[in-house]
C-alpha positions in Angstrom: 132.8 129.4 95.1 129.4 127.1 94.2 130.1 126.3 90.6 127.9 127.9 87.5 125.2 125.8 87.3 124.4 124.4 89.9 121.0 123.0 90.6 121.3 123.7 94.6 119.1 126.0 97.0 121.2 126.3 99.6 125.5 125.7 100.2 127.4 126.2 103.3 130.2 127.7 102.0 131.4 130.3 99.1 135.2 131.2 98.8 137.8 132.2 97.0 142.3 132.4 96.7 143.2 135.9 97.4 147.0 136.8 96.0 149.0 139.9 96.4 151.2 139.9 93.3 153.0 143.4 95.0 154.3 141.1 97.9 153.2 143.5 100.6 150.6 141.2 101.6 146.8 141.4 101.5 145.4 142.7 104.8 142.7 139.8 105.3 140.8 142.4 107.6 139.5 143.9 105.0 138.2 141.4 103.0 134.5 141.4 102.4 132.2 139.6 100.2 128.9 140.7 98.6 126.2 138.4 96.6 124.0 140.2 93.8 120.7 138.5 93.1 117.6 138.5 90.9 115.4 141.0 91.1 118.5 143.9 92.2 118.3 142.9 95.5 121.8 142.2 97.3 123.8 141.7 100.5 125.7 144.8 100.3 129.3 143.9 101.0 130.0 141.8 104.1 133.5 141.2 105.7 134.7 138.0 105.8 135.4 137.8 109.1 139.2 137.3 108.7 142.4 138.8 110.7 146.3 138.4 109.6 148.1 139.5 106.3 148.8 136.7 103.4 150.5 137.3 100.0 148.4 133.8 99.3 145.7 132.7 101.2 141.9 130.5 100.4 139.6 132.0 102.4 136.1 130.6 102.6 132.5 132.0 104.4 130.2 129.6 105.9 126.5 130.8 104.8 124.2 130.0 107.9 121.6 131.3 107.5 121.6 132.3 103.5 119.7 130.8 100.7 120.6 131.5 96.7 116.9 132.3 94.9 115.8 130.7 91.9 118.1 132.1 88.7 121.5 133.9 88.5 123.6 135.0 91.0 126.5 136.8 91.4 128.8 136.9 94.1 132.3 139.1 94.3 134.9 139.6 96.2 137.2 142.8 97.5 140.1 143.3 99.8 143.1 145.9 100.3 146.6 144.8 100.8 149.2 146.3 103.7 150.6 148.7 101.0 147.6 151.3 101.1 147.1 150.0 97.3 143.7 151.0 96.0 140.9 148.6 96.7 140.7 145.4 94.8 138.1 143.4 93.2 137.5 140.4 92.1 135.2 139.4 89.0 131.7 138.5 89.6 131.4 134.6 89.5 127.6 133.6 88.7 125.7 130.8 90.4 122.8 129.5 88.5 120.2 127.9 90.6 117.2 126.2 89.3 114.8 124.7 91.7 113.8 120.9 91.2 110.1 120.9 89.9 107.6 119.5 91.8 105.0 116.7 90.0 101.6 116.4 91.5 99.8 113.2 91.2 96.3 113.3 90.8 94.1 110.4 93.3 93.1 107.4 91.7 89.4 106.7 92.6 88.4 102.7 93.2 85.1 102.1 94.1 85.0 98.3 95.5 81.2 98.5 96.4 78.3 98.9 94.9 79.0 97.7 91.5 77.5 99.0 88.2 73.9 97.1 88.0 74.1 95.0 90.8 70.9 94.1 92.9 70.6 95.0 96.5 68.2 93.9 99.2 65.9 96.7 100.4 65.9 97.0 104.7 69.7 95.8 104.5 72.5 97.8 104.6 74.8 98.2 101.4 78.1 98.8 101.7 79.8 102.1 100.1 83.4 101.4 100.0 86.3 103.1 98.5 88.9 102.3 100.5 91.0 100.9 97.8 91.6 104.6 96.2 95.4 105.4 95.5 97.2 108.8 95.7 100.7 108.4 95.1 101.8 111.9 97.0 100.2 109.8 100.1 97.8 113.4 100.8 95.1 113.3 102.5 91.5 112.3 100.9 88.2 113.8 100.8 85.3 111.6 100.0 81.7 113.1 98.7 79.2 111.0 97.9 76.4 111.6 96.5 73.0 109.7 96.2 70.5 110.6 93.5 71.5 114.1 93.5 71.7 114.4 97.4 75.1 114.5 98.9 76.0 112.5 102.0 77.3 114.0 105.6 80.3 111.4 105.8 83.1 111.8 103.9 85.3 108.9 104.5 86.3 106.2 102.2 83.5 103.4 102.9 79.9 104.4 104.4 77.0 102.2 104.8 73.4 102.9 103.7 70.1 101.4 104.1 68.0 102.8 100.7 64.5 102.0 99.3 63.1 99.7 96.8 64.1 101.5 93.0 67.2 102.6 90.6 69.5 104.7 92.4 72.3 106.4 91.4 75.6 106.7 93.2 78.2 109.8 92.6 81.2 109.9 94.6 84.0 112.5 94.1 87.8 112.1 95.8 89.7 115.0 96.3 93.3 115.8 97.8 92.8 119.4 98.0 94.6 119.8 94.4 93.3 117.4 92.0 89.7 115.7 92.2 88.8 111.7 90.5 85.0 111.3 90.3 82.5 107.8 89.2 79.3 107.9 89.0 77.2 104.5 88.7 73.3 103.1 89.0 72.4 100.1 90.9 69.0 98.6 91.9 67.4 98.0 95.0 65.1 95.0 95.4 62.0 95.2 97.2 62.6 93.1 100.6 61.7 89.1 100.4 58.3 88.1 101.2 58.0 86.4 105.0 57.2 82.2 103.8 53.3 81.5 104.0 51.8 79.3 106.5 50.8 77.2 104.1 53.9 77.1 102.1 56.7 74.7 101.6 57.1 71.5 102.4 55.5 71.4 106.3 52.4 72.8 104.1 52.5 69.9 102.1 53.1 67.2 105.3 49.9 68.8 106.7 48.0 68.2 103.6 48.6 64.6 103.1 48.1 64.0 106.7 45.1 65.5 106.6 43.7 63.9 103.4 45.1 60.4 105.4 42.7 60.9 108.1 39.8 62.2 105.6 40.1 58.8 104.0 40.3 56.7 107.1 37.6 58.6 108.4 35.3 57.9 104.9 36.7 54.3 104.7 35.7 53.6 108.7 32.1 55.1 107.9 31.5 52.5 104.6 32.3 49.6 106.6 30.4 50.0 110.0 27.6 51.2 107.0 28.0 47.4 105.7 28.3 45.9 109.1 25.1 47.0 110.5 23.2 46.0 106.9 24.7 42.5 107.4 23.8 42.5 111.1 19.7 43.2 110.3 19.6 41.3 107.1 17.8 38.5 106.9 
């Protein structure tokens, strides 16, 4: 027999030692077994499956195909022996089963990308990345995000967005299908970089000495071929 208490399902086998104290012997044909459970349901009595005559015997039952419910049961015993004595039985032997309870560990959410107040280029595309989330139970994730208000198509664990100029705000919510992990978080998007002026930086400033160069040559050539031709008609 499974001992009271045990914290088992399931066993392969039950038994018990049958004695016949009259000495006729007990006719093992007519052993049978019969298991009681919660909620008065039961086996009804079962034979044992064994042939011969013993005035001592063990005699145990492989269960195949039988599992014990949670709480108390009871499982007895009955045979005959060769003498035509009046069935007898044995005393109901209890097997306690409680089932091993079951802890369900929420996700973790991580949210590598964007961070909380960081600024992003407008026209480039910001990565949304939560790939480092946990779940200890190993289940499978659900990703939502959510951007100002309007949730996303995708729901894997790192998207990528392109998003105007402004303060957005980014919601995304992890679920196993049990237990759900949420953030929510605002970041800013700058308005692209203007394109560098013609006459900006420093090939703007090359141009404009070399250009101011020549204006001076050019004003410096005019004074002297000015003072040349008054020396030249001079008298």
């Amino acid at each position: 027999m499974p001992p009271a208490g045990s914290h088992a399902a399931s066993f392969s086998r039950i038994g018990i030692d049958v004695t016949d104290g009259d000495g006729s012997g007990v006719d093992l044909s007519t052993l049978e077994y019969k298991i009681d459970m919660p909620g008065d349901t039961s086996t009804g009595w079962l034979s044992a499956g064994r042939e011969g005559i013993a005035t001592r015997a063990t005699v145990s039952v492989g269960l195949t195909a039988f599992s014990f419910p949670e709480g108390t049961s009871w499982v007895s015993w009955r045979a005959q022996d060769t003498a035509g004595t009046p069935m007898g039985y044995s005393a109901a032997s209890p097997v306690q089963i409680s089932l091993p309870v079951v802890r369900h560990e929420p996700p973790h959410l991580i949210l590598r990308s964007p961070t909380p107040g960081e600024h992003y280029r407008a026209g480039v595309d910001i990565a949304f990345d939560a790939s480092p989330t946990r779940d200890l139970d190993s289940s499978a994730l659900v990703f939502t995000w959510s951007i100002d208000g309007r949730p996303r198509t995708e729901h894997g664990d790192r998207i990528w967005v392109t998003l105007a100029p402004g303060e957005h705000t980014l919601t995304v919510v992890v679920s196993d299908g049990l237990a759900t992990d949420d953030l929510t978080i605002r970041f800013t998007v700058d308005a692209p970089a203007a394109p560098p002026s013609a006459l900006g930086g420093p090939a703007a400033v090359l141009m404009l000495v070399t250009f101011g160069a020549l204006v001076g040559s050019a004003f410096a050539m005019r004074v002297w071929v000015a003072r040349a031709r008054r020396a030249l008609y001079e008298p």
